[in-house]
C-alpha positions as CSV (number, residue, x, y, z in Angstrom):
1,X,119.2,109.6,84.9
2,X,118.6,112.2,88.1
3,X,120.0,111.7,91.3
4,X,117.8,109.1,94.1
5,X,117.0,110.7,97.3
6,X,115.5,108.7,100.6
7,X,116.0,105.4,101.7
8,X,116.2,101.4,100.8
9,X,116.6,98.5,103.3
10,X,119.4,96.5,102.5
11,X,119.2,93.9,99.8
12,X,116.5,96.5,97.9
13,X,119.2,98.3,96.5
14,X,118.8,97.1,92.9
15,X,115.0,98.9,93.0
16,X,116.7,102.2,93.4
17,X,119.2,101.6,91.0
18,X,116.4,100.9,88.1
19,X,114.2,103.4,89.1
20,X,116.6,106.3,88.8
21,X,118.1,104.3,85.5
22,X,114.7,104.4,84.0
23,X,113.8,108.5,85.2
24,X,115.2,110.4,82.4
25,X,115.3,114.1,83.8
26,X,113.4,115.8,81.9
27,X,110.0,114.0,82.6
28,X,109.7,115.3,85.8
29,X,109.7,114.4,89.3
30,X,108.9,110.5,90.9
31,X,108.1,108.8,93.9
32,X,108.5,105.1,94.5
33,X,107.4,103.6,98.2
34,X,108.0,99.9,98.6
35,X,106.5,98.0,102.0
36,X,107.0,94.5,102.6
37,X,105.3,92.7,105.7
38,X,103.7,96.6,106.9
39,X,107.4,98.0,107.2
40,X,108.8,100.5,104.7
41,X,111.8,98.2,102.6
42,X,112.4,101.2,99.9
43,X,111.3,105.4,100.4
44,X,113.0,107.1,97.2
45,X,112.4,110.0,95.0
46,X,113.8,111.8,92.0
47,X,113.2,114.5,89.6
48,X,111.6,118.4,89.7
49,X,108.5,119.9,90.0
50,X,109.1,122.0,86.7
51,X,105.8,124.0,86.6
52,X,107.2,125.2,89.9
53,X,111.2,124.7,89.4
54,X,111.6,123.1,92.7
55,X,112.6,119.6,94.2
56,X,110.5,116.9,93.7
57,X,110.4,115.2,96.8
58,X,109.3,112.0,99.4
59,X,106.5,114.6,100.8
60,X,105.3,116.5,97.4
61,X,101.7,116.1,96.0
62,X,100.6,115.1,92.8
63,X,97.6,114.3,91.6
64,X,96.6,110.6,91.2
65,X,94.6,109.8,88.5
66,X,93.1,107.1,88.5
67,X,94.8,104.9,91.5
68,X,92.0,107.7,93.2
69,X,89.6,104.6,91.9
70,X,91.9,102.1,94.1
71,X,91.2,103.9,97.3
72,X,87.4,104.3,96.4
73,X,87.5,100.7,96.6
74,X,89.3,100.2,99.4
75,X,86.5,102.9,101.0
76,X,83.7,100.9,100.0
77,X,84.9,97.5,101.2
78,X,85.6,99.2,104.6
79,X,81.3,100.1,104.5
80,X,80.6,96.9,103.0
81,X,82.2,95.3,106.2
82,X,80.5,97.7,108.7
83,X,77.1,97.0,107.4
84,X,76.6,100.2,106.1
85,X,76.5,99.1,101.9
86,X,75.9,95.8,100.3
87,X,77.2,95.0,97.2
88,X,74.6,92.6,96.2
89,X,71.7,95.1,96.5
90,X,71.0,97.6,93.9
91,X,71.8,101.0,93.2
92,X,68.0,102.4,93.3
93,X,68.1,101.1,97.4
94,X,70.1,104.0,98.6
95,X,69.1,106.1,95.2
96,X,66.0,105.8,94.0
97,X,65.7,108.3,90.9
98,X,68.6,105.8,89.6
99,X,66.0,103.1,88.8
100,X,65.6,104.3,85.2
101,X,65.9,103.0,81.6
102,X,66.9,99.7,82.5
103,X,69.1,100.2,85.6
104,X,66.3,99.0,88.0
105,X,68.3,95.7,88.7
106,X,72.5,97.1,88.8
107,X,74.4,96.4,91.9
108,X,76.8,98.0,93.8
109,X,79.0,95.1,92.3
110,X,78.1,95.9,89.1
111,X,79.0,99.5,89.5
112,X,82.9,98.3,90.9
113,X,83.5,95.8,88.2
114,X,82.7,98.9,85.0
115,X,80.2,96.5,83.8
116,X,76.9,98.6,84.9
117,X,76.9,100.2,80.9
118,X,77.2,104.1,82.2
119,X,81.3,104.2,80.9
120,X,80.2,107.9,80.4
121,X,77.4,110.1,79.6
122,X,74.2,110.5,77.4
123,X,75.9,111.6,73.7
124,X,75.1,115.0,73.0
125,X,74.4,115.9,77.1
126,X,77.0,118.5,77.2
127,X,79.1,116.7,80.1
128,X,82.2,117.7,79.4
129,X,85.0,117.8,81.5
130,X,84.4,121.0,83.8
131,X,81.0,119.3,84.2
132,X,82.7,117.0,86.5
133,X,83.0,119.8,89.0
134,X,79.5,120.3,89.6
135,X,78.6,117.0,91.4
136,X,74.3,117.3,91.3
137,X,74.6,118.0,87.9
138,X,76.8,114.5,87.5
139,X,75.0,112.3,89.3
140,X,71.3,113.2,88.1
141,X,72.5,112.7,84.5
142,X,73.5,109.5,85.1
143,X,70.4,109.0,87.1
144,X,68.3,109.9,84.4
145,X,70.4,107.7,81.3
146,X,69.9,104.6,79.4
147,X,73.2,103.0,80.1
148,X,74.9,101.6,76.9
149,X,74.3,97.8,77.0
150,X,72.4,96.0,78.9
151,X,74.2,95.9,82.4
152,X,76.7,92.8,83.5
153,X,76.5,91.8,79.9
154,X,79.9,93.7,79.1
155,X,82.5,96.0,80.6
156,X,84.1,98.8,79.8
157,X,86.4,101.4,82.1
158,X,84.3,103.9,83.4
159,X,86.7,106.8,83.3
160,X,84.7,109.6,85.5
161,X,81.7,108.0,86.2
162,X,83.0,105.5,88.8
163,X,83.5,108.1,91.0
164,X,79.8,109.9,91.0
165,X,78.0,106.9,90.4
166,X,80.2,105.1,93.3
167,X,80.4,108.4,95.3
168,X,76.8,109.0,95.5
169,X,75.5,105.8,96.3
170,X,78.0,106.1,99.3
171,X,76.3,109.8,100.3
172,X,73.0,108.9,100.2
173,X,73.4,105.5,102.1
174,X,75.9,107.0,104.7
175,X,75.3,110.6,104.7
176,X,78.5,111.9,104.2
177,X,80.4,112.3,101.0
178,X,82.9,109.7,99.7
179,X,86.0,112.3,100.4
180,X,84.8,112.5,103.7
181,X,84.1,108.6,104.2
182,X,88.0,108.2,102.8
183,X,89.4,111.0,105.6
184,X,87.6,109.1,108.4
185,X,88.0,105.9,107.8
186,X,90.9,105.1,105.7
187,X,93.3,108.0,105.9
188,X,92.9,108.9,109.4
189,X,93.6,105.9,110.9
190,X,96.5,105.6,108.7
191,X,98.0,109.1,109.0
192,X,98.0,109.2,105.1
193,X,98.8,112.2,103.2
194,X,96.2,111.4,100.4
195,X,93.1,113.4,99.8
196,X,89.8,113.1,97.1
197,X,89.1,116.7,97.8
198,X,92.3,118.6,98.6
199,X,92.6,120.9,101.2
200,X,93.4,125.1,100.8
201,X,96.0,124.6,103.5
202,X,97.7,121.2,101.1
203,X,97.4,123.2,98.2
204,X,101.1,124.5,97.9
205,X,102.6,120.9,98.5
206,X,101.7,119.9,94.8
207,X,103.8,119.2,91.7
208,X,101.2,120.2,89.0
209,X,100.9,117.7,85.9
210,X,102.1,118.1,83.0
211,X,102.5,116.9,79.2
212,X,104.3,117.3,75.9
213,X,101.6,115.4,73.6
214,X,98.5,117.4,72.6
215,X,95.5,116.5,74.7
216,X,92.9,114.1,72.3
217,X,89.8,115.5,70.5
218,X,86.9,114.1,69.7
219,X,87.5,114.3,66.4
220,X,90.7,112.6,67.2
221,X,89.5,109.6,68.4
222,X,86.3,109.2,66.0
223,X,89.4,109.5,63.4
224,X,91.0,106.4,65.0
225,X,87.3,104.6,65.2
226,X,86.9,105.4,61.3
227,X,90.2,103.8,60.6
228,X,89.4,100.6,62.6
229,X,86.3,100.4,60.3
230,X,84.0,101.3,63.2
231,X,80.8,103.5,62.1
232,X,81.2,106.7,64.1
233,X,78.0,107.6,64.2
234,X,77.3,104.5,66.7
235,X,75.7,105.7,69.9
236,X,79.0,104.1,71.5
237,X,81.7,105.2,69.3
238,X,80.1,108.9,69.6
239,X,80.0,108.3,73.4
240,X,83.3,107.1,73.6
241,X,84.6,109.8,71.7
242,X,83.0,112.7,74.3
243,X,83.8,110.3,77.5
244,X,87.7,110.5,76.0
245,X,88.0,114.2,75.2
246,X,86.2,115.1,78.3
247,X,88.9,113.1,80.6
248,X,91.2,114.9,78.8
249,X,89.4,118.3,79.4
250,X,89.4,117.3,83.1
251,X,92.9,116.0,83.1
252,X,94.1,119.9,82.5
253,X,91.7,121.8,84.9
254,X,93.0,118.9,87.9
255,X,96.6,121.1,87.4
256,X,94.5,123.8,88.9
257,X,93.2,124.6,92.4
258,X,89.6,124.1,91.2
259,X,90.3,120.7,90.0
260,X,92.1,119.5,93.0
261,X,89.4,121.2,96.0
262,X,85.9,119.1,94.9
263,X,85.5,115.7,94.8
264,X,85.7,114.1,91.7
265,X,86.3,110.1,93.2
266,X,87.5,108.7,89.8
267,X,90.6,110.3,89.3
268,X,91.3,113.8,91.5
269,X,93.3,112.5,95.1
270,X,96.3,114.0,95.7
271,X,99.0,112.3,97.7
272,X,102.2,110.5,97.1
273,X,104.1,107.0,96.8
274,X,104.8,106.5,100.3
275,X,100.3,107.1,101.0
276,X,99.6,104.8,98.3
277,X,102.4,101.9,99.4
278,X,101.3,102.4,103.3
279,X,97.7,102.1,102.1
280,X,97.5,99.2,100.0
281,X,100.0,97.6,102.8
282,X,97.7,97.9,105.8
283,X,95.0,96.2,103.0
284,X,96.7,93.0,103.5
285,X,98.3,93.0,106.8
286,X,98.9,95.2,109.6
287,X,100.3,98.8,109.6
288,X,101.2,100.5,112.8
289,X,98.3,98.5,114.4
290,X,96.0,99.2,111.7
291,X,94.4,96.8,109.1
292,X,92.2,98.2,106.9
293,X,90.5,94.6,105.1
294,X,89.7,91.7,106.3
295,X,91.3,88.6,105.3
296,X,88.1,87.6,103.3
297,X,87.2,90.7,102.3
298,X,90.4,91.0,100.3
299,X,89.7,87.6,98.8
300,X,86.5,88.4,97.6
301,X,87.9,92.0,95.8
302,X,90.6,90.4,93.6
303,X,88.2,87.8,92.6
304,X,88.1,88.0,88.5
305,X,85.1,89.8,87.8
306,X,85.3,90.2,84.1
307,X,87.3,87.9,82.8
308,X,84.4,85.8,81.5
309,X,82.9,89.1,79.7
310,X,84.4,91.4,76.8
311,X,83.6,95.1,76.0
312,X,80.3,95.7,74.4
313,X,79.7,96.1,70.5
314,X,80.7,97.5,68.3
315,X,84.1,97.5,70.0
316,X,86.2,95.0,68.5
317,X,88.1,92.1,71.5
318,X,91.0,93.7,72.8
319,X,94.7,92.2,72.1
320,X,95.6,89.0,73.7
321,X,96.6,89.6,77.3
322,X,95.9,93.6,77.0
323,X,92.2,93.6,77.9
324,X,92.1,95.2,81.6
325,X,90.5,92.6,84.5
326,X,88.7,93.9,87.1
327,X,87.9,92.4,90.5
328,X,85.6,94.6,93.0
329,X,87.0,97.9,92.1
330,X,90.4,96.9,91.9
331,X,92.4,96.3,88.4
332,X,94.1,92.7,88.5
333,X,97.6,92.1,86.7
334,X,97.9,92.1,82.6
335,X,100.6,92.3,80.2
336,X,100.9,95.9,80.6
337,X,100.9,96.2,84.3
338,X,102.4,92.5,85.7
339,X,102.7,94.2,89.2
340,X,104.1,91.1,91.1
341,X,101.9,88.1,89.5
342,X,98.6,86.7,89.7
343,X,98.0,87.3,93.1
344,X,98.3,90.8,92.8
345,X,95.6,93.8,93.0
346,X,95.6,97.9,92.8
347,X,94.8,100.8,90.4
348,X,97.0,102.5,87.7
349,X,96.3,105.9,86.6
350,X,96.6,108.4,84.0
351,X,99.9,109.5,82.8
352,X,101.7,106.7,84.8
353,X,101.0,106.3,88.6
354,X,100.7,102.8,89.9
355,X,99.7,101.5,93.4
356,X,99.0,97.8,94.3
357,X,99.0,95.0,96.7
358,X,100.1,91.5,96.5
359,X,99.0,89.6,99.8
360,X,101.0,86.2,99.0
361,X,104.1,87.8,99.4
362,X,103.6,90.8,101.6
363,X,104.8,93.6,99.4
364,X,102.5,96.6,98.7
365,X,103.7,99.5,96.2
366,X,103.5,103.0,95.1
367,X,104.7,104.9,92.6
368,X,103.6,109.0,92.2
369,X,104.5,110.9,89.2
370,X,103.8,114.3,87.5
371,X,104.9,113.6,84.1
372,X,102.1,112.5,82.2
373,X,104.2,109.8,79.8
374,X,102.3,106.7,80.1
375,X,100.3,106.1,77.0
376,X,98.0,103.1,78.0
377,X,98.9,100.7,75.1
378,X,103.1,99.8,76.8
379,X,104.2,99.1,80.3
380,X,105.6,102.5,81.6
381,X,108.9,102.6,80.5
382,X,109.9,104.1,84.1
383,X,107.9,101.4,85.6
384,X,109.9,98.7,83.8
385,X,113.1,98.2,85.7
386,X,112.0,98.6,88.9
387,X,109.1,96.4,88.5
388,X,111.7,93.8,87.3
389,X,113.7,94.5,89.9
390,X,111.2,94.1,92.8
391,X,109.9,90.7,91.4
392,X,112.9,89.4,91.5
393,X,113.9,90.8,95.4
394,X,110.1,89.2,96.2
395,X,111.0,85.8,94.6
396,X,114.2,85.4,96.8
397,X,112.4,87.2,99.5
């Protein structure tokens, strides 16, 4: 256990206690933000930057993964509400060359719940993870594919493609990219130190990402396919596999300035706790006078989206209560991330960041790391005391 710096209200004391219980020093640095009610109730940190041997604290950068698809969300649902997108209309309205091989008829919806069948790219293309820094190249291969299954048929998490598919359909219906879209009319109004497209002059602020466990292979996971009795020479397993190694690929060059400058709206903002908790706060109330959603709008986001479906052949049904739920663009609570019940909506991402929302009792959250120790199949073992210990401050709340 490290020491805590920042700030709790009274009575949140027990959430700083089990976060810094549940830090062990040597995975890095932390941040955990805490509003309730669009007021800050707990603003703590622990740990080091250790690529950098310095402090890791409330105002250091890391990249976010995946909660990055969280505030895409939030991005789009702030268009859809000033006219400017639709979610019923399809894709090909704002980008025509994308009404190929069967994608004629995918929404915008489609696109937000992972169920439009482009989880990742043509097998054999070459897209690996450095191709996600070219964004023409990105978006016209997915243009130009014949997505896996037939689309809203299945689901499966669409790891980088989220962000070009959803990124370009917001450029060519509103002229300006998705980074820019977030700056104007999400961060700005909030004052948020969160980016999809760092700035030079941010830059230094960051705690790069790190990891002990060798980055996966694609002969790694056509290995684990093989053992599950899956033929890997499925157009889906071999996809997978590529989709998989090429995050991974993409996960090491984001510890670089080239990976943090683009825009790459699936998994490369860069902020901390206290951006994520004041975002997600001012989603379901006011925040400083600012409310980004709409009552309804909100509604309409966490609405299950997926539960109906399953992931497409030849993927076998995933473990009872493990299976990740989608609303529009959101992920909605599961076994391995309970956030505070039913009610509740956000985005984890790689390696162990969380952010989320849950509007019946007023609490939003954060949590920034740079220790990439989350493995996808367990709850965060750092997340796990402090989670408990929120839920039960919110229940006697």
């Amino acid at each position: 256990m490290g020491d805590v710096g920042g700030q709790v209200e009274p009575g949140f004391e027990s959430i700083r206690d089990a976060f810094g219980a549940g830090h062990p020093s040597e995975v890095g640095g932390a941040q955990l933000c805490v509003y309730r009610d669009g007021r800050p109730m707990v603003d703590i940190w622990t740990g080091r930057d250790v690529v950098n041997d310095r402090p890791y604290d409330g105002d250091t950068l890391t990249v976010l993964m995946s909660c990055t698809k969280g505030a895409v969300a939030i991005c789009v649902h702030r268009l859809v509400e000033r006219g400017e997108l639709d979610l019923s209309s399809p894709v090909a309205r704002w980008w025509p060359e994308f009404a190929r091989n069967g994608k004629e008829g995918v929404t915008l919806a489609r696109l937000l719940t992972h169920a439009s069948g482009l989880f990742g790219y043509e097998v054999g293309s070459g897209m690996d993870g450095r191709s996600a820094l070219d964004w023409d190249r990105a978006t016209a291969a997915l243009a130009s594919m014949r997505p896996y299954w037939a689309p809203g048929s299945a689901y499966l998490y669409h790891f980088i493609t989220f962000g070009f598919l959803i990124g370009e359909v917001v450029r060519r219906a509103t002229g300006k990219t998705l980074g820019r879209q977030f700056a104007e009319l999400v961060a700005g109004p909030l004052g948020l130190d969160l980016w999809i497209g760092l700035p030079q002059a941010e830059d230094h602020r960051v705690a790069p990402h790190f990891r002990s466990a060798p980055a996966m292979t694609k002969a790694d996971v056509l290995k684990t396919f093989a053992a599950l009795g899956l033929d890997p020479s499925d157009r889906l397993i071999q996809g997978l596999a590529e989709t998989m190694e090429a995050t991974e690929e993409l996960i090491e060059i984001m510890t670089g300035r080239e990976g943090r400058a683009v825009e790459i709206p699936a998994g490369n903002g860069v902020g901390n706790a206290r951006a994520l908790a004041r975002m997600y706060a001012a989603c379901i109330g006011e925040v400083g006078g600012v409310r980004l959603l709409r009552p309804e709008t909100v509604e309409a986001a966490r609405a299950p989206r997926t539960d109906a479906l399953s992931g497409p052949p030849p993927l076998p049904p995933a473990p009872p209560g493990d299976a990740q739920r989608f609303g529009l663009g959101f992920e909605l609570p599961r076994r391995l991330i309970p956030m505070l019940g039913k009610g509740s909506f956000g985005h984890p991402g790689a390696g162990g960041r969380i952010a989320f929302a849950d509007p019946e009792s007023g609490y939003a959250v954060g949590y920034a790391c740079n220790g990439m120790l989350w493995d996808g199949r367990n709850p965060d073992p750092r997340w796990v005391g402090w989670m408990d210990a929120l839920r039960e401050v919110a229940g006697a709340a």
